[in-house]
N, C-alpha and C positions, 0 to 999 in steps of 0.2 A: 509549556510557556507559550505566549503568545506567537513568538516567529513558530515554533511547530506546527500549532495550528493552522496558519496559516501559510507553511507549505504542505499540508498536511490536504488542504479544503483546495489548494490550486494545483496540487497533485489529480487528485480528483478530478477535476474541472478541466484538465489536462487528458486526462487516461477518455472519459467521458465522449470527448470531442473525436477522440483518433477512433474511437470505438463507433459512436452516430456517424459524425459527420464525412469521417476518411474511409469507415469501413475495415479497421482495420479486426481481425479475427485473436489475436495476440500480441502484446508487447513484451519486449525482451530489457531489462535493462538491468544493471553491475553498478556496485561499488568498491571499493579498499577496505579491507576489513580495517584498517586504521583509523577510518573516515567515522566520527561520531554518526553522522548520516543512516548508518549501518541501522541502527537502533529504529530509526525510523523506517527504514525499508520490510527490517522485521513488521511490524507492527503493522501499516498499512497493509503489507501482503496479505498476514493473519484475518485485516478486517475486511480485504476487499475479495479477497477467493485468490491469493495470487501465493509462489509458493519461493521458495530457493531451489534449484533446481542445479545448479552443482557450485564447485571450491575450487576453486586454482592455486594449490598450494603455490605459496613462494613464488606470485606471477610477477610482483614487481618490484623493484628498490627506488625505494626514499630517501633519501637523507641518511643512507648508510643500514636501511632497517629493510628487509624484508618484510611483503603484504602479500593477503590473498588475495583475490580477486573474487568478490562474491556476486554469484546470477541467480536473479528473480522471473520468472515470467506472469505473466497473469492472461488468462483467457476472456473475451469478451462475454461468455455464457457466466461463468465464476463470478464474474465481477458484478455482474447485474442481477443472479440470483442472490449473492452475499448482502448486498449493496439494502435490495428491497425485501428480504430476511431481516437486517438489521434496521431498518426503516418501519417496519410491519409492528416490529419485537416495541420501538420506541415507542410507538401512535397507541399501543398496548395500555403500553404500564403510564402514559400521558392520560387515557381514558380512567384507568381506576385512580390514578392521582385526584383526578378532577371528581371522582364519584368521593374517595374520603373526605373531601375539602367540601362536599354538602352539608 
């Protein structure tokens, strides 16, 4: 959907900055396994080099339900080899696009 993508692109634009501009070498960050969000953190990790790195069973109660606690980190090195791997792969398969379309 469009809201994913677009936090999806400002996640990015996010990680990006702490990475150039702050310096930083890794980010850490968790969700609730309850939290639809989950979905998204899978998948950004998958495309940017970043991984789940553990599960807190049973860390916290909701509304009467027990949740996990789930952590992500991603590495500044991961993230920018993944990033322009995946980058590299596009500009790719956009050149023979453009060669069948002759």
């Amino acid at each position: 959907t469009k809201s994913n993508y677009i936090f999806a692109k400002d996640m990015f634009k996010f990680l990006s900055e702490l990475f150039t501009k702050y310096e930083f070498r890794k980010i850490r960050f968790a969700g609730s396994s309850g939290n639809p969000i989950i979905k998204m953190y899978d998948k950004f990790s998958k495309k940017y080099g970043g991984k789940e790195v553990g599960r807190f069973k049973d860390d916290h109660k909701i509304n009467g339900v027990w949740y996990d606690l789930i952590s992500y980190e991603v590495f500044k090195d991961n993230f920018y080899q993944t990033y322009l791997k995946s980058f590299w792969i596009n500009v790719q398969k956009s050149e023979i696009n453009m060669k069948s379309n002759q």
